[in-house]
C-alpha positions in Angstrom: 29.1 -7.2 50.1 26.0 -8.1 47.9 26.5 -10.1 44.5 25.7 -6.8 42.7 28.4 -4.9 44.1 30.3 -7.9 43.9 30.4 -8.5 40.5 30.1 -4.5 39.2 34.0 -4.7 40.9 35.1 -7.5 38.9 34.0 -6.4 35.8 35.6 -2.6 36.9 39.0 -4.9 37.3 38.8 -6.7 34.3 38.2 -3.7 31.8 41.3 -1.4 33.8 43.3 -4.8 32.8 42.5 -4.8 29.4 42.5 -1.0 28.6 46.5 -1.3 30.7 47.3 -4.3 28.3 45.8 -2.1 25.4 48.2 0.7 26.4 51.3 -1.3 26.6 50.4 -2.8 22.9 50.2 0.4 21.8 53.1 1.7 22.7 51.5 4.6 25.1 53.6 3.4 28.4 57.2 1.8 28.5 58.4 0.1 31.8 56.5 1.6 34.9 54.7 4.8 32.7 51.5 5.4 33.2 48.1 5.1 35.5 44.4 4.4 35.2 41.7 4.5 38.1 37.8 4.1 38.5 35.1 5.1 41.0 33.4 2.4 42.3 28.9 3.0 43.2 30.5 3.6 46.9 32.8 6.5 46.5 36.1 4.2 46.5 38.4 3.8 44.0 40.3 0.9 41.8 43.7 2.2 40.8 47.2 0.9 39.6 50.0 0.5 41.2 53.5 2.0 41.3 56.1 0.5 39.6 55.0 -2.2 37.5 54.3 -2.0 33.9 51.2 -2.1 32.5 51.3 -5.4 30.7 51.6 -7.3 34.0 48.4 -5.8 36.1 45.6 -8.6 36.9 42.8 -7.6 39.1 44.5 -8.9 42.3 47.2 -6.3 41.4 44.6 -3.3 41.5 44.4 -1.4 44.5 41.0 0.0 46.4 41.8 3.6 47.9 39.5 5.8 49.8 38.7 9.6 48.5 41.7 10.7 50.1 43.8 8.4 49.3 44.6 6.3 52.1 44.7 2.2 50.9 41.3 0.1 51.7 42.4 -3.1 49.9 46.1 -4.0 48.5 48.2 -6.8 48.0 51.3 -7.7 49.9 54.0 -4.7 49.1 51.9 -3.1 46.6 51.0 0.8 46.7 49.4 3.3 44.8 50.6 5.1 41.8 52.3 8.7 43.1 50.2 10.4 40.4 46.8 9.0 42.6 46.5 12.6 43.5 45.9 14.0 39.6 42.9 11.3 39.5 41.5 11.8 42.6 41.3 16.0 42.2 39.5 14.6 38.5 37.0 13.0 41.0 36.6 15.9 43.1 36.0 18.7 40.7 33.9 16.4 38.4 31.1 14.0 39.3 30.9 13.0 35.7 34.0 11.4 35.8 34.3 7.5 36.8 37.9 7.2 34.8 40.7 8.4 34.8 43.7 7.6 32.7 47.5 8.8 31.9 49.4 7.7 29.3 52.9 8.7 27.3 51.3 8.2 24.0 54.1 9.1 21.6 52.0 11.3 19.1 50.5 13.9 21.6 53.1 13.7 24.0 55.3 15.2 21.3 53.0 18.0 21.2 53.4 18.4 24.5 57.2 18.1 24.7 56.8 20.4 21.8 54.9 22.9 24.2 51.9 23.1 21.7 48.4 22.3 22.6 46.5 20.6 19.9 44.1 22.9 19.2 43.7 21.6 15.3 40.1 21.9 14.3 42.0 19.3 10.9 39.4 15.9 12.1 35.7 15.8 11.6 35.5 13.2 15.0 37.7 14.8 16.8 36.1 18.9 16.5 33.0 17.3 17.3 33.8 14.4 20.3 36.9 16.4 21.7 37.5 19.6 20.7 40.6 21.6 21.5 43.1 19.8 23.9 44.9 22.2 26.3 48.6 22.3 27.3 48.5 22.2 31.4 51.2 23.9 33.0 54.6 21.9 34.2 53.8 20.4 37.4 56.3 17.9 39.1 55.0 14.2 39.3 53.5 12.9 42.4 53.6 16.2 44.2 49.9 18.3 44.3 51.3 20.8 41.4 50.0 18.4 38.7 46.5 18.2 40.2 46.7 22.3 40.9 48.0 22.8 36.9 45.0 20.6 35.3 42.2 22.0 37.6 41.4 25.6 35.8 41.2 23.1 32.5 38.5 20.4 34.1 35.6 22.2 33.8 35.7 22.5 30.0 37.8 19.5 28.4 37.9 15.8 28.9 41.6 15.5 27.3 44.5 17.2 28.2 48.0 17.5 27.4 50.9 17.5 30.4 53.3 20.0 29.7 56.9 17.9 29.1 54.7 14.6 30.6 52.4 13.3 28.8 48.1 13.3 28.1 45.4 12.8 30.2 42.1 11.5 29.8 38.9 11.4 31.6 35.2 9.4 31.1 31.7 8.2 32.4 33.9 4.9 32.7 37.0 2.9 31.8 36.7 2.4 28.3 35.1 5.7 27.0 37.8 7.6 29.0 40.2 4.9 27.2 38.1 5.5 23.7 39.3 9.7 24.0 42.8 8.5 24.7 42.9 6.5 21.9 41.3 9.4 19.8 43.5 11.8 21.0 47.0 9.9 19.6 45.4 9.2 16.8 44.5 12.6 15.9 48.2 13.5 16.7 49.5 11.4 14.5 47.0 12.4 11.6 48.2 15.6 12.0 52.0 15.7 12.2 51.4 13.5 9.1 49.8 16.4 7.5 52.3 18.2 8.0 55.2 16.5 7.0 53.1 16.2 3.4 52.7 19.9 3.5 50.4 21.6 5.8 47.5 20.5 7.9 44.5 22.8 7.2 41.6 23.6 9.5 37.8 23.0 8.8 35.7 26.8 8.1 34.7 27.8 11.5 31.4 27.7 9.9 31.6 24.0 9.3 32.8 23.5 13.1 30.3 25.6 14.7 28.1 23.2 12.9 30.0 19.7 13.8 29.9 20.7 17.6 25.8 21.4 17.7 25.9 17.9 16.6 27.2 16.8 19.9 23.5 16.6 21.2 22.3 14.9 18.2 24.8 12.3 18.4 24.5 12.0 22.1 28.3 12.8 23.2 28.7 12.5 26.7 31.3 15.0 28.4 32.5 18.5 28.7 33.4 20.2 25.2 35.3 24.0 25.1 33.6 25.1 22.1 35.6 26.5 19.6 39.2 28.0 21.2 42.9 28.6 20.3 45.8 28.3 22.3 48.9 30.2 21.6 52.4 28.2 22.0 53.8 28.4 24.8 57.2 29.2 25.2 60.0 28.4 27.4 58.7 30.2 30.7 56.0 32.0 29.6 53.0 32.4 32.0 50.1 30.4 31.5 47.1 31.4 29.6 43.7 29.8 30.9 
């Protein structure tokens, strides 16, 4: 393997540590939650593996997986995450993405518990860098109803939320994939701290038409819905795409 190649895997390594370090501080993952995986230049993947928290991955803990998931590179009695599948249909459906992370962040997972997409347009940044955040359908972990519930919403949003689950986020690499989660529970908490003082009130659609034309200006990379609503979602309703 050429020193190039080489070191673009180590550095790959090193920031998936950090960013699962980052997410144990933060209090997005508890015990064995949670997953993060990046493409490397040859069409393989780095990814985490199953049952071990986040705060103990290294680099030699990170496993190398092949587009379908079958294990390249592992260390003794280590396998992949069950949710591999969710990040490799990311891969598949977009070649814009080289990251892919899933978290429990407590803030927008309670929207999700909540069965509420966060479709606030409350947060200047986040109308302009994220827009609207979907609620996927239910999907059971590990089996290929996850990956089939997020697939309709890949085409338009880099952030979802996983119905009863948890959030998803996906980037041009580690950290700006990590950057939108980090946004994303941040927003959430803005806003059910809005509410609890009284109301959280959206920006004139005038006013957002205007922040998301400055996506070009500001050079956001990523898929954006453009302005859209969600209605809640109750208990066993169908699914509005």
């Amino acid at each position: 393997m050429e020193r190039s190649a080489i070191m673009e895997i180590r550095t790959i390594k090193e920031q998936i540590c950090d960013v699962c370090h980052k997410m144990w501080q933060l209090g997005w993952v508890a015990a064995n939650d949670g997953n993060v995986s990046a493409k490397l230049e040859d069409g393989t993947f780095l990814a985490t593996p199953t049952g071990m928290s986040k705060s103990f991955i290294t680099p030699e803990k990170l496993i190398r997986i092949d587009a379908r998931g079958n294990v390249l590179e592992t260390a003794e009695g280590l396998r992949p995450s069950s949710e591999i599948k969710m990040h490799l249909r990311c891969y598949e459906k977009r070649d814009d993405v080289w990251s892919v992370i899933h978290a429990h962040p407590p803030g927008a997972t309670g929207f999700a518990v909540a069965h509420r997409s966060m479709d606030m347009y409350n947060m200047i940044e986040d109308v302009a860098a994220i827009g609207s955040v979907p609620l996927t359908p239910y999907g059971t972990p590990s089996t290929s109803e996850v990956p089939d519930a997020i697939e309709p919403y890949l085409e338009e949003h880099d952030v979802m939320l996983l119905e009863n689950h948890g959030a998803l986020a996906v980037g041009g690499d580690v950290v700006t994939a990590f950057y939108r989660m980090e946004s994303l529970e941040l927003w959430a908490k803005i806003t059910i701290n809005a509410v609890i003082l009284g109301g959280s009130y959206d920006i004139s659609r005038e006013n957002i038409d205007k922040l998301i034309d400055l996506r070009g200006f500001y050079r956001v990379t990523g898929r954006h819905p453009g302005y859209k609503k969600y209605p809640r979602r109750e208990k066993g309703a169908p699914t509005d795409t």
